[in-house]
N, C-alpha and C positions, 0 to 999 in steps of 0.2 A: 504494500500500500504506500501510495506515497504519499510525501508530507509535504505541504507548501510553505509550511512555515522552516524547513528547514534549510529556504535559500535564505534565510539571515546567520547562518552558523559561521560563513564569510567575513562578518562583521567584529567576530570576536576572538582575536589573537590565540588565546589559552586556549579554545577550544581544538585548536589543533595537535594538543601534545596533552589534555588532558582530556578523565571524563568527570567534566565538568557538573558536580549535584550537591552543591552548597549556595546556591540563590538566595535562599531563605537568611543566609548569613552575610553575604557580600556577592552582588551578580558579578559577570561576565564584564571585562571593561569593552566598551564597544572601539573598534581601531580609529572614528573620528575622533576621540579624545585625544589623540596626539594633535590632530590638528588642531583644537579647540584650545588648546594648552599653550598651544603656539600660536594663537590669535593672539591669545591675551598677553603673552610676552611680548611680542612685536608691539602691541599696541602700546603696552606700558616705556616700553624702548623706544618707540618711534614720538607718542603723542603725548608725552608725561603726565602731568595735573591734567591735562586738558582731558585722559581718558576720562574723567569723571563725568564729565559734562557731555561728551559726547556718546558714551556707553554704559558705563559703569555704572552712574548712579539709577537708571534704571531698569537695569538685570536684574533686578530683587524683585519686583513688581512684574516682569515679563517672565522669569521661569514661574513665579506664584502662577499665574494665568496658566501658561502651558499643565501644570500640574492639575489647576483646578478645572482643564477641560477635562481629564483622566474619570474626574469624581462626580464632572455636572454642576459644579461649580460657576455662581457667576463671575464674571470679568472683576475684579480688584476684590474678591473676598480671601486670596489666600495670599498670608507671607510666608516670608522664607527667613530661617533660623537656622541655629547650627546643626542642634541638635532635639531630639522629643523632650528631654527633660525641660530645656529651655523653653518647649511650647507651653507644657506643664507650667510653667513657672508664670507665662504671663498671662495664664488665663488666670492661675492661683490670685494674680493680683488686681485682679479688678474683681473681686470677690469679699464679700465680707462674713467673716467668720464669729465678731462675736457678739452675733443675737441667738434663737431658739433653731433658725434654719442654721444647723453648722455640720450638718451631718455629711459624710463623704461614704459610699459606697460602692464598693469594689471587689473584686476576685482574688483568690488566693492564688491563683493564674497568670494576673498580670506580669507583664516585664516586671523583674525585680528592680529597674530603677525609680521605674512611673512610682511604687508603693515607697522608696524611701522616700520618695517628694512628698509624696502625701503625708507619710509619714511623719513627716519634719513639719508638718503644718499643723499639724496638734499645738505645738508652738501657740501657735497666732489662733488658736481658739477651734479647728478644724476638730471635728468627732469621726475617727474613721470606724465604718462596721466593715469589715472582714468578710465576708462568701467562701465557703469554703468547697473545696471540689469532693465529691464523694468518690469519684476513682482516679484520678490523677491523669485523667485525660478530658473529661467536659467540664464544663461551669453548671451548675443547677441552676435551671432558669427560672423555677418556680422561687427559687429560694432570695436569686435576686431582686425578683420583682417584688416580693415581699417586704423587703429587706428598706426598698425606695421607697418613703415615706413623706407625710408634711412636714418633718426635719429634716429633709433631704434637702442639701444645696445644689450637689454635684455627683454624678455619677462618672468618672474614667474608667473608661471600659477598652478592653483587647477587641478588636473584630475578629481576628483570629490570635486563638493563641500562641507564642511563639513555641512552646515546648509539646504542644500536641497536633497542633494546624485544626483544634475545633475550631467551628465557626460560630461564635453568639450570637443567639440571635437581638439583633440591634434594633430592628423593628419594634418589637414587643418592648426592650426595656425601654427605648425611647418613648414612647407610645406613655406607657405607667412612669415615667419623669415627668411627662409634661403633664400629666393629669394630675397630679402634685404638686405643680410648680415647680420641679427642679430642672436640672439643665443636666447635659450628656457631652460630654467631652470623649468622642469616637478616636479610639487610635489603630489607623488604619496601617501602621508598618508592614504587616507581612497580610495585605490584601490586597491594597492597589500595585495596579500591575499584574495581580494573578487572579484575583476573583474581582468581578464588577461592583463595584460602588459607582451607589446613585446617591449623592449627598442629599438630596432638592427631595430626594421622593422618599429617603428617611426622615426628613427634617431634624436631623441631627443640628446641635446650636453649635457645639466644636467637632474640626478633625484634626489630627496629626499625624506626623508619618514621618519616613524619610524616604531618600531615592535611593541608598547603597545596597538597598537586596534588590527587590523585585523590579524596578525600574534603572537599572543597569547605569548608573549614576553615581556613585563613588561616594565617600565619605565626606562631613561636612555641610549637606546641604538636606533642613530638615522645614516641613511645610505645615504651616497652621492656617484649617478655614474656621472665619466666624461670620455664622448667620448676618446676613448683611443686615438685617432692624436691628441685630446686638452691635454689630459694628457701629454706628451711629450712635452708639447710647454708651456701650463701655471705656472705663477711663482706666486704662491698666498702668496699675503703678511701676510695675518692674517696665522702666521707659527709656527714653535717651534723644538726643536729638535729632535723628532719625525722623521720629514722630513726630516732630513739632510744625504747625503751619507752613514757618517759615524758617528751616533748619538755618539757612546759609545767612541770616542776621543776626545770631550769636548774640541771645535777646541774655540780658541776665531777668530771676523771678521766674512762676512758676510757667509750667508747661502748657503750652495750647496746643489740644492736640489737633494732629492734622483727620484726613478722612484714611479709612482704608484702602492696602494692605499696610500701607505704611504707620499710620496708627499703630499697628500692634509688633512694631520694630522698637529695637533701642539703638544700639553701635552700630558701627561698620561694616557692613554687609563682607560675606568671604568670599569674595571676587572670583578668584580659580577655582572656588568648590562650585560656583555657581555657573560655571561655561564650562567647567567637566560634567555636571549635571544634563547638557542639553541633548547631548547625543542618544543620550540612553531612553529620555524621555520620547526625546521623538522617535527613534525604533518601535519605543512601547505603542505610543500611537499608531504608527501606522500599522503594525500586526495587529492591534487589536484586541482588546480584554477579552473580550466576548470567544475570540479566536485561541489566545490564549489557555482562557480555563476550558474548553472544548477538550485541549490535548492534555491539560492538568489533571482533568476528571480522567482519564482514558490512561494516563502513564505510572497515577499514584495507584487507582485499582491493579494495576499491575505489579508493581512492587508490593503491595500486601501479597497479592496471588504467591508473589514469590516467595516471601515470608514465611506466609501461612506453609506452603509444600513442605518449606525444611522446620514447622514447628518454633519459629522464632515467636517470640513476642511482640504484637504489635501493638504502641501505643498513640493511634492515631483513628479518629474516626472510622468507620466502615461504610459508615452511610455516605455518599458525595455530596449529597447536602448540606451535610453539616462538614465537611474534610475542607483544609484550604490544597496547598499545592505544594505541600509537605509528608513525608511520611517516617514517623521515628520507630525504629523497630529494635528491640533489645535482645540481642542474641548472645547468648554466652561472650565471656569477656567484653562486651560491648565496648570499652571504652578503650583497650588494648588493640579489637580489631581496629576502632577508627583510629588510631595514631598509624597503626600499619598500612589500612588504605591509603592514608594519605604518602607514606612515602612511596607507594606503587601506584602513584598518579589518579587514585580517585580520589576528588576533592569533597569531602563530606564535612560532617564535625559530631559534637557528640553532644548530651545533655544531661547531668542528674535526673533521673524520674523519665525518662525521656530513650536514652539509647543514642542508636549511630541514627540522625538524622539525613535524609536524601530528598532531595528538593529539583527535582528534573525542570526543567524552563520551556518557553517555547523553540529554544537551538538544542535539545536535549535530542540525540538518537535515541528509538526504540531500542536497539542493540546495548544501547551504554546502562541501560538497566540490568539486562540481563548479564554482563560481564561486569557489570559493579557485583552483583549478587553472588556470579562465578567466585570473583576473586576473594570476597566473603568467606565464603565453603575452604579455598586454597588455605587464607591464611587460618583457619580454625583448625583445617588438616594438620597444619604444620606446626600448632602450636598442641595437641594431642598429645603428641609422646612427652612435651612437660611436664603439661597437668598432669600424667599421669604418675611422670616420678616425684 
C-alpha cells in the first residue's frame, strides 16, 4: 500500500540513518531549518538594529497566527513564549486567588512541570484538588468533573497525556467549567500536530503547547491562545514591555496594556527559536492533521498488535479514541532495552509508569515499526543469558 505522506520523509535529514519514533519527545528537524537559520544570521549581519523593525519584531505575532490556524484559532489570539511553564505563568497572573473561587483542578497525569507551577501557587492563595488516575494510564473523567466546582477558578488540563497518549476528554470538562464559572487552560503539547484540535468548537478560554515534538519545530518556541472576549479584558501581571501600547517610548509608571497576542508577552521575543519554528509548522500544514492522525490511528494499533503477540505490557489506550499518536509499552527490562535501542539507531525514550515509549509521525515507514519491535526481541535475546546468571 502506498503512502503519500511518505514523500515528506525527504525533508528530514535523520530520517535517513535512523528509525526515527521519538516525536512525542523532540520531532524530526525539517532540512529548511538550515536555511531558516541562515536567514536570520545574514539578516542580523547584513541589517543590524534595523532587523527589528523590518522583521523581527513581528515574528512573534506571525508564527502565533500560523500556529493558531493549526487549532482554529483567530488571527492575533495566540503568543508565543519560551516555554508551557511560562504560559502557565501568565495566565496564573491575571488570576486572583485570594477570594472563595481559588480552587485549581487537575490530574495526577499532568506534565510534572505544569503541577509544580500550580503547585507553587498555593503560595499566592491557589487551592489545588489533585484527580487521581485509577490505573496509571487514563484520567477518570467522572471524577474530574466532579471535582470542578463553584470554587473552581481554573482547571489545567493535558489533552493528551504525555506518559500514556490518553486523550481527555476536553469537551465534557470544559462544558462543567463553564457551567460553574471556571475557566480551562487546555495544554495541547502532545496533540496539535497529531490529533485535531478545534479550539473555537471546544470553546476552550486557554491553550498551550509547544512546537519541538509534534510540529517538527525545535526547542524554545512555546504558544499560548486566549479567548479573544478574555483577551480584551485580562491584565496579566507576569508582563514586560512587550505588552505595552506603546513599547518603543520607554514611558516610566505603570503599564498600559497593549491588544492581543502581544498583550500577553513580556521580554524579548527568541528570534532563532522563532524562524526555526516555521519550517516544521508549515510541513504540518500542509500534510495535514486530519491526514496525519489517519496514519497515527493505523500505525499505533499496530504497535500494540505487536506488543500484544510477544505479551509485553501495554500502557497506552486501546480504544483510538481515546489513544493520541503515542504508544508506551513495558516489556521486561524496559528501560535497559530503551538505552540499547537507542545506541542501534532506534530513536525512542522511556518513562516511569510508562515503559519504552514509540511515537511513529506522518514520515514514519510501516517497516520501521516492525524492525523497531525486531530489534526489541534481538536485544532481550541477548540480554537472556545475564539474567539468567
Amino acid at each position: 500500500m502506498s503512502d503519500p505522506l511518505l514523500r515528506y520523509r525527504s525533508e528530514f535529514p535523520i530520517l535517513e540513518r535512523t528509525n526515527y519514533l521519538i516525536s512525542n519527545s523532540l520531532g524530526a528537524m525539517p532540512r529548511a531549518v538550515y536555511v531558516a537559520l541562515k536567514g536570520y544570521a545574514d539578516m542580523w549581519a547584513t541589517r543590524g538594529v534595523r532587523a527589528w523593525e523590518e522583521r523581527w519584531w513581528m515574528l512573534a505575532a506571525e508564527v502565533g497566527d500560523e500556529l493558531g490556524a493549526l487549532m482554529n484559532a483567530p488571527a492575533g489570539s495566540v503568543s508565543t513564549h519560551q516555554n508551557v511553564t511560562t504560559c502557565q505563568a501568565v495566565i496564573a497572573s491575571c488570576l486572583d486567588f485570594s477570594g472563595k473561587r481559588n480552587k485549581v483542578v487537575y490530574s495526577d497525569m499532568n506534565f510534572p512541570s505544569v503541577m509544580y507551577f500550580w503547585q507553587a501557587q498555593q503560595a499566592t492563595g491557589a487551592r489545588v484538588h489533585l484527580v487521581k488516575t485509577e490505573d496509571g494510564v487514563t484520567v477518570p473523567t467522572q471524577r474530574m468533573l466532579d471535582a470542578i466546582d463553584e470554587q473552581t477558578l481554573l482547571v489545567p488540563m493535558s489533552h493528551v497525556i504525555f506518559r500514556s497518549s490518553f486523550i481527555q476528554d476536553a469537551q465534557a470538562i470544559i462544558a462543567k467549567a463553564h457551567q460553574v464559572g471556571a475557566y480551562v487552560l487546555l495544554d495541547t503539547f502532545q496533540s496539535l500536530g497529531s490529533v485535531p484540535v478545534d479550539i473555537k468548537a471546544l470553546d476552550a478560554d486557554f491553550a498551550c503547547g509547544g512546537v519541538l515534538k509534534w510540529l517538527c519545530g525545535g526547542p524554545g518556541v512555546a504558544y499560548l491562545y486566549v479567548r479573544p472576549d478574555l483577551g480584551k479584558e485580562l491584565q496579566p501581571r507576569f508582563t514586560g514591555w512587550t505588552a505595552h501600547q506603546q513599547p518603543f517610548n520607554f514611558e516610566t509608571g505603570p503599564i498600559r496594556y497593549t491588544d492581543p497576542p502581544y498583550r500577553f508577552m513580556n521580554g524579548t521575543p527568541h528570534i532563532p527559536s522563532l524562524e526555526a519554528a516555521r519550517p516544521g509548522i508549515q510541513i504540518i500544514r500542509e500534510v495535514g492533521v486530519e491526514n496525519i492522525r489517519e496514519k497515527s490511528r493505523r500505525q499505533t494499533a499496530r504497535l500494540i498488535e505487536l506488543a500484544d503477540q510477544r505479551g509485553w505490557r501495554v500502557n497506552t489506550p486501546r480504544n483510538p479514541e481515546q489513544r493520541g499518536g503515542t504508544v508506551s509499552i513495558d516489556m521486561p527490562d524496559s528501560q535497559q532495552v530503551c538505552a540499547e535501542l537507542i545506541k542501534r539507531e532506534v530513536l525512542v525514550d522511556w518513562r516511569p509508569k510508562a515503559g519504552v515509549r514509540m511515537s511513529p509521525h506522518f514520515y514514519t515507514k510501516d517497516e520501521e515499526l516492525e524492525a523497531a519491535i525486531a530489534t526489541v526481541e534481538e536485544i532481550l535475546r541477548e540480554r537472556a543469558p545475564a539474567t539468567r546468571s
